[in-house]
N, CA, C and O atoms as CSV, one atom per row, in Angstrom:
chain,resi,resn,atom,element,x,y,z
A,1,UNK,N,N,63.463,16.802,-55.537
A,1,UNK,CA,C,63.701,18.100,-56.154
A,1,UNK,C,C,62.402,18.681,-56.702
A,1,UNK,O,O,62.158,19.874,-56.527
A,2,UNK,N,N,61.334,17.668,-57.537
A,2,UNK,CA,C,60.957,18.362,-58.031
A,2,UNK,C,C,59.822,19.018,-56.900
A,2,UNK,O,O,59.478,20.199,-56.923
A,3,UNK,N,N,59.324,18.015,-55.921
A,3,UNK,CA,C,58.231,18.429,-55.499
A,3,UNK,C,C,58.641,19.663,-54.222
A,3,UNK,O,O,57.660,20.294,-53.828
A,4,UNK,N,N,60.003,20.033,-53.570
A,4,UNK,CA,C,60.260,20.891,-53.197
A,4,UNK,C,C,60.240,22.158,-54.288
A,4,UNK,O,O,59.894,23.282,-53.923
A,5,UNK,N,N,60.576,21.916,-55.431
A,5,UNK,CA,C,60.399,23.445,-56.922
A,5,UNK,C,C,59.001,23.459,-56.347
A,5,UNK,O,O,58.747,24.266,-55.453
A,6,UNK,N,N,58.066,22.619,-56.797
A,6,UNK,CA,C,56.360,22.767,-57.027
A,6,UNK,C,C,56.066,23.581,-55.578
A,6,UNK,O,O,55.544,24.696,-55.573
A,7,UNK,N,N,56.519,22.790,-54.206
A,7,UNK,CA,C,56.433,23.944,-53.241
A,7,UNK,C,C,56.497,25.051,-53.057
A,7,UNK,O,O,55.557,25.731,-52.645
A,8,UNK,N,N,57.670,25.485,-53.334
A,8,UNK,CA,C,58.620,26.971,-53.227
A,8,UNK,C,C,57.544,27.552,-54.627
A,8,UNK,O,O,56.983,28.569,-54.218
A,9,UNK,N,N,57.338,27.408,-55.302
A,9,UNK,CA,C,56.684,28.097,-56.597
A,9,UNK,C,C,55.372,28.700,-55.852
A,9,UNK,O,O,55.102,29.896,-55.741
A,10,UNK,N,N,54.528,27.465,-55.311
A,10,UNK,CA,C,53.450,27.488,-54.563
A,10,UNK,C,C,53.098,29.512,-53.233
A,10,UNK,O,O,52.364,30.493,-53.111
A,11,UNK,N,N,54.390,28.775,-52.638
A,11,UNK,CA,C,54.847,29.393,-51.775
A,11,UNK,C,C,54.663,30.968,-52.120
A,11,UNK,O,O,53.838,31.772,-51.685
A,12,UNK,N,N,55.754,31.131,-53.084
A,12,UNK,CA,C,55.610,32.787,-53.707
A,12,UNK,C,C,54.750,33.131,-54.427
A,12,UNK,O,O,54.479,34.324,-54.567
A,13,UNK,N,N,54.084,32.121,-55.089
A,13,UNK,CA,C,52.539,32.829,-55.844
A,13,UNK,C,C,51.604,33.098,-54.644
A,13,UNK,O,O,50.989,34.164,-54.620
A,14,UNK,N,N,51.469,32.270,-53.724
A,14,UNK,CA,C,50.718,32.778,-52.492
A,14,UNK,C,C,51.140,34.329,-52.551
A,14,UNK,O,O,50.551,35.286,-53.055
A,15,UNK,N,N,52.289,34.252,-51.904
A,15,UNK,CA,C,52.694,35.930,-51.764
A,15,UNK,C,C,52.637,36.859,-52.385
A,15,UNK,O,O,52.510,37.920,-51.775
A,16,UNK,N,N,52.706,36.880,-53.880
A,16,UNK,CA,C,52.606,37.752,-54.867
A,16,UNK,C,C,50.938,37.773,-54.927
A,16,UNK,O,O,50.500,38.922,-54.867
A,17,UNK,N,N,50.212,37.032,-55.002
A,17,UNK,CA,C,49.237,36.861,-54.714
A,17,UNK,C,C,48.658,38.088,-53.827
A,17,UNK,O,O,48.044,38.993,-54.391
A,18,UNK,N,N,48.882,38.098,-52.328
A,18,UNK,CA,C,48.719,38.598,-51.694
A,18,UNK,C,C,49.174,40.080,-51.968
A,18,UNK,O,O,48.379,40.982,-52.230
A,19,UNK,N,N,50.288,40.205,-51.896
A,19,UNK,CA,C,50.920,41.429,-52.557
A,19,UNK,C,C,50.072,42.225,-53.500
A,19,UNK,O,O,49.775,43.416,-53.401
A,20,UNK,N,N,49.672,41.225,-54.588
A,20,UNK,CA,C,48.944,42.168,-55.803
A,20,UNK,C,C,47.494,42.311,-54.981
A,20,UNK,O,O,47.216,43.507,-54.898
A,21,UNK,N,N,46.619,41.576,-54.431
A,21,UNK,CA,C,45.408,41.904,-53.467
A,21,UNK,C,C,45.744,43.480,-52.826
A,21,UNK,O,O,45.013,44.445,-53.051
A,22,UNK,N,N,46.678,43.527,-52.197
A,22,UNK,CA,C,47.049,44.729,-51.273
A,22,UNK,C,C,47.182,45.844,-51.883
A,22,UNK,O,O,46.413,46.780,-51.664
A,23,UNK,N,N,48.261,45.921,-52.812
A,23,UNK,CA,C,48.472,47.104,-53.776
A,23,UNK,C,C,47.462,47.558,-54.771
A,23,UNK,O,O,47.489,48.653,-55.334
A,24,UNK,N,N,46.376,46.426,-54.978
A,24,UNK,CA,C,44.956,46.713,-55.995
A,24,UNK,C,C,44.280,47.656,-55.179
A,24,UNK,O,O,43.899,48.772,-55.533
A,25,UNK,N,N,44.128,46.998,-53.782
A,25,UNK,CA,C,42.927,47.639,-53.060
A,25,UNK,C,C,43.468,49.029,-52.574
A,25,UNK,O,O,42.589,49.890,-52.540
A,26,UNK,N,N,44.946,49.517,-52.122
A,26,UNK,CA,C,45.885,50.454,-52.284
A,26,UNK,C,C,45.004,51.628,-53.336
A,26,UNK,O,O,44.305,52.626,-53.159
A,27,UNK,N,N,45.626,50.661,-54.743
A,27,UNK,CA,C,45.300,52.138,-56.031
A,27,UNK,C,C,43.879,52.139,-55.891
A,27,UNK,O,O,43.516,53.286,-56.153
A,28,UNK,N,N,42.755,51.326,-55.570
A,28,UNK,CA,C,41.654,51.394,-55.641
A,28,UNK,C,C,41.031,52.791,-54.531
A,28,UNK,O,O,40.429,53.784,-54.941
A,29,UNK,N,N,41.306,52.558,-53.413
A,29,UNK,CA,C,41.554,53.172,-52.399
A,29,UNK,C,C,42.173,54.749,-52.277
A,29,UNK,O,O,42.005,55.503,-51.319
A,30,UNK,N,N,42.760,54.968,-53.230
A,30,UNK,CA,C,44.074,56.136,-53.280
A,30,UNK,C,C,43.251,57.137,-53.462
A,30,UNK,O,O,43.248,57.950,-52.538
A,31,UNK,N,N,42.397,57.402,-54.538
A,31,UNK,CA,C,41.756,58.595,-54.765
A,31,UNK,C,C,40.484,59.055,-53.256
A,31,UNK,O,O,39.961,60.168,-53.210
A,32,UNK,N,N,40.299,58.315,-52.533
A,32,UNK,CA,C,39.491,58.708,-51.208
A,32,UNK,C,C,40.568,58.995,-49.867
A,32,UNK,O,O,40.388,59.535,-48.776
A,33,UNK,N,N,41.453,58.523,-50.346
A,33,UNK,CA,C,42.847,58.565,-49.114
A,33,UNK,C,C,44.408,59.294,-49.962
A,33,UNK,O,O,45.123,58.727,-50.788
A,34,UNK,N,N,44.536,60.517,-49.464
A,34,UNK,CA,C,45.033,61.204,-50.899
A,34,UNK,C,C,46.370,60.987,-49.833
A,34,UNK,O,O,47.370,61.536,-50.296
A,35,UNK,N,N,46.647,60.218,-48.333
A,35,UNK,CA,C,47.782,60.000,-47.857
A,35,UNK,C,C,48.262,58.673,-48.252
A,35,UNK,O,O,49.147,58.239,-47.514
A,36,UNK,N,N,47.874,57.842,-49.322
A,36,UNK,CA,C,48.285,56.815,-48.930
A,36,UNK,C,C,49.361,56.843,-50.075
A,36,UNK,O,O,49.387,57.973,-50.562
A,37,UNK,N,N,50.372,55.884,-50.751
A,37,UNK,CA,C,51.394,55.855,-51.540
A,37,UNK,C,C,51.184,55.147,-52.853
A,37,UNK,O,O,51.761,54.206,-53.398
A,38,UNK,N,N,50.081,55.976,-53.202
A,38,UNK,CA,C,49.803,55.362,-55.009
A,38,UNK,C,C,50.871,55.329,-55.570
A,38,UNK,O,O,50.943,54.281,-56.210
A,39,UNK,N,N,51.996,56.097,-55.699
A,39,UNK,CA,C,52.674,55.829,-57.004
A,39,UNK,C,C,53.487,54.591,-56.614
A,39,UNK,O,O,53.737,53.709,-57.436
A,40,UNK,N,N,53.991,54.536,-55.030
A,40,UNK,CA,C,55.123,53.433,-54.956
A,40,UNK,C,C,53.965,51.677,-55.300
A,40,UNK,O,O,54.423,50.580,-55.621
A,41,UNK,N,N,52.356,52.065,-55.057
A,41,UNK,CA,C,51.732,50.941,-54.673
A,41,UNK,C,C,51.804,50.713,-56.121
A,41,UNK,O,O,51.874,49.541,-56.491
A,42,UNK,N,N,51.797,51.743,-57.088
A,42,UNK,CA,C,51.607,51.241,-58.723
A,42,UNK,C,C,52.577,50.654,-59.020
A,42,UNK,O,O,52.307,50.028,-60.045
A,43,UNK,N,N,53.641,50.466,-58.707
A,43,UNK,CA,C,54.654,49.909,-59.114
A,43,UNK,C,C,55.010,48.876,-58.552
A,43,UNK,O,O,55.335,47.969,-59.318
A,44,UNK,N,N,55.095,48.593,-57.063
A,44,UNK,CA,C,54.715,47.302,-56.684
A,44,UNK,C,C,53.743,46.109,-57.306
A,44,UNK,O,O,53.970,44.908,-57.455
A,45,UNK,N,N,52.524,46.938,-57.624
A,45,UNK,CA,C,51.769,46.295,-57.843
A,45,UNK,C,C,52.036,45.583,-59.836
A,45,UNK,O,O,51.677,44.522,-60.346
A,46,UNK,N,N,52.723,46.666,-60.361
A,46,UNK,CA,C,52.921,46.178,-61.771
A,46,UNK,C,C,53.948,44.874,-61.426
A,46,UNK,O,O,53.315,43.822,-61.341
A,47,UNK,N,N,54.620,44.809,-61.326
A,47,UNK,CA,C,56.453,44.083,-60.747
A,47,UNK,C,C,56.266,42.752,-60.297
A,47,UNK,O,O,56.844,41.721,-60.642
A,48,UNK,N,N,54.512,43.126,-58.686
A,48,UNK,CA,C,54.226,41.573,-58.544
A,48,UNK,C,C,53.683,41.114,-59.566
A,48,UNK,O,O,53.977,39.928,-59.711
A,49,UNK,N,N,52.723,41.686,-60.701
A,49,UNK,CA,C,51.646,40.940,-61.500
A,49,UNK,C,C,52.366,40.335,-62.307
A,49,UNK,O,O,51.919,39.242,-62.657
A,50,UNK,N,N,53.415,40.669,-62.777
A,50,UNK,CA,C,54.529,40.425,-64.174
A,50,UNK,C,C,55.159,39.109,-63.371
A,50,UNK,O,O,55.423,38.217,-64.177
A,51,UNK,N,N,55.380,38.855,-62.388
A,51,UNK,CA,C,56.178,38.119,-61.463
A,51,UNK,C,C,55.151,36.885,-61.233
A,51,UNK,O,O,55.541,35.726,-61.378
A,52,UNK,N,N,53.820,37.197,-60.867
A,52,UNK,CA,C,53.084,36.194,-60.505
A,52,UNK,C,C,52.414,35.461,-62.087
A,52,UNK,O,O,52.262,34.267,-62.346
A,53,UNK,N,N,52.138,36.557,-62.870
A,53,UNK,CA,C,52.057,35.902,-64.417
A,53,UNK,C,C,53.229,35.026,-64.291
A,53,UNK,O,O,53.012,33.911,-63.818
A,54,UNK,N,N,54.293,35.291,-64.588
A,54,UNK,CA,C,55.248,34.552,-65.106
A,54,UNK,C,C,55.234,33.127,-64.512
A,54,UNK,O,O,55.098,32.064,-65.119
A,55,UNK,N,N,55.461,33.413,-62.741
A,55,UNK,CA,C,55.588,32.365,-61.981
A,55,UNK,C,C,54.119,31.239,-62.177
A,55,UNK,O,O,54.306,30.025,-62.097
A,56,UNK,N,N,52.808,31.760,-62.413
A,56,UNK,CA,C,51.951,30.526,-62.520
A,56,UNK,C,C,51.946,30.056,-63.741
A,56,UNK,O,O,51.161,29.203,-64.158
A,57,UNK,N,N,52.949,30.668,-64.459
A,57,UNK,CA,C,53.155,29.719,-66.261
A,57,UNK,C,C,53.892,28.322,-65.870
A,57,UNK,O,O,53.619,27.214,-66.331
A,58,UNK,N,N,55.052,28.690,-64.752
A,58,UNK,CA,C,55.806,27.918,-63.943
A,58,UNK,C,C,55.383,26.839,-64.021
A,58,UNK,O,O,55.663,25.781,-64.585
A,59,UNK,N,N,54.103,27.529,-62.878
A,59,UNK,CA,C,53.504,26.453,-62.049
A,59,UNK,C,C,52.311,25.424,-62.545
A,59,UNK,O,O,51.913,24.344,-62.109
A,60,UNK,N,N,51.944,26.223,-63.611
A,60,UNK,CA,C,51.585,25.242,-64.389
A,60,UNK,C,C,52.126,24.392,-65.317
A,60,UNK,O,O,51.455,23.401,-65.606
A,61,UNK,N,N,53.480,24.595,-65.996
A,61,UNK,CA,C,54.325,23.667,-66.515
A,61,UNK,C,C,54.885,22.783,-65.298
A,61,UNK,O,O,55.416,21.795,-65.805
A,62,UNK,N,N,54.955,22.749,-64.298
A,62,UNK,CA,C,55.291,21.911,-63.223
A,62,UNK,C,C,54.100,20.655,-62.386
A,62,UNK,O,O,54.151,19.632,-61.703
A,63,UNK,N,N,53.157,21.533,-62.974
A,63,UNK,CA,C,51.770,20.619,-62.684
A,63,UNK,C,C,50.991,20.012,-63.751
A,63,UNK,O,O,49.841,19.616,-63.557
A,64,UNK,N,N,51.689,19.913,-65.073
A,64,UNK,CA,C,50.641,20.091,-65.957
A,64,UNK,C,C,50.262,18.435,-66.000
A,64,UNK,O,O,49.197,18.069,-66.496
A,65,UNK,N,N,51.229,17.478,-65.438
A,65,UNK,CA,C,50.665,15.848,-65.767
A,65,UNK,C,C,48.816,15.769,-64.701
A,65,UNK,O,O,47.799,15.155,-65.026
A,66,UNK,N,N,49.041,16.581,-63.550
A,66,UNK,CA,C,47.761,16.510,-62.842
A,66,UNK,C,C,46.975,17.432,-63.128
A,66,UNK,O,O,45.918,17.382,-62.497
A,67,UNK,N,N,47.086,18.321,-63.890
A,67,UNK,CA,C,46.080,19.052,-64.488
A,67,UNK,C,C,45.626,18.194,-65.591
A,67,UNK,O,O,44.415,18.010,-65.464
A,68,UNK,N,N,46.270,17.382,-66.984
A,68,UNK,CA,C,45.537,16.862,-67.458
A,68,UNK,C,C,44.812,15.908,-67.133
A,68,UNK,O,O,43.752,15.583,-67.668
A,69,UNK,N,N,45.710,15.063,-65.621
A,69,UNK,CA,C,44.425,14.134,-65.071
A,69,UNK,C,C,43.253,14.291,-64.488
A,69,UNK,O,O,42.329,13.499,-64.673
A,70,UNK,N,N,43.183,15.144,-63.858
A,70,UNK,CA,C,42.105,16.283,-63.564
A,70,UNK,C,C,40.852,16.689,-64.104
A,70,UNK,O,O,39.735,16.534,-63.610
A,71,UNK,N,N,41.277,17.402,-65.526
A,71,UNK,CA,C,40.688,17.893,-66.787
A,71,UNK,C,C,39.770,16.155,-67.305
A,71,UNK,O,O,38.562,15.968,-67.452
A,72,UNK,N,N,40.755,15.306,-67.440
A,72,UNK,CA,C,40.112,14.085,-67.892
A,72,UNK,C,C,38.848,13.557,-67.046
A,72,UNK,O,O,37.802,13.112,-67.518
A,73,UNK,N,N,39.121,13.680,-65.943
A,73,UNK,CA,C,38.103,12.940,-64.978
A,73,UNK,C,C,36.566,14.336,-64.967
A,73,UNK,O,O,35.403,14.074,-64.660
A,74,UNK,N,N,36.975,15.399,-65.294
A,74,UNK,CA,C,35.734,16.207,-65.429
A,74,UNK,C,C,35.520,16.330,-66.303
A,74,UNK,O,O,34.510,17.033,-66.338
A,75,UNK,N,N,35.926,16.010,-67.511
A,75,UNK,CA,C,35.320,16.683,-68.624
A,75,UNK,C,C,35.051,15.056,-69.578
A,75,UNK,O,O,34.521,15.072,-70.689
């Protein structure tokens, strides 16, 4: 169970990930390309960030025994 959760978590932060990349470069983009869909990309783009925040709090409460082993061996 758990290491299929840690997957699937994995999985959609990739995507949101990606998502928020796309819709940044979108609003970044918008004012030289006055066709493209700033307002729907602003809102996409708020929805994934809130989503991918949330989800790598997740994913770090799901990883956190190898993050502190991790942390130990470098620091």
């Amino acid at each position: 169970m758990g290491i299929r959760l840690r997957m699937w978590v994995s999985i959609v932060l990739f995507f949101l990930w990606l998502i928020t990349g796309i819709s940044g470069t979108v609003l970044l983009l918008g004012p030289l390309f006055p066709s493209l869909p700033v307002s729907l990309m602003d809102t996409i783009h708020m929805y994934a960030g809130f989503a991918f925040f949330g989800l790598s709090v997740v994913h770090i409460a799901l990883n956190w025994g190898a993050l502190k082993s991790y942390f130990r061996k470098v620091f």
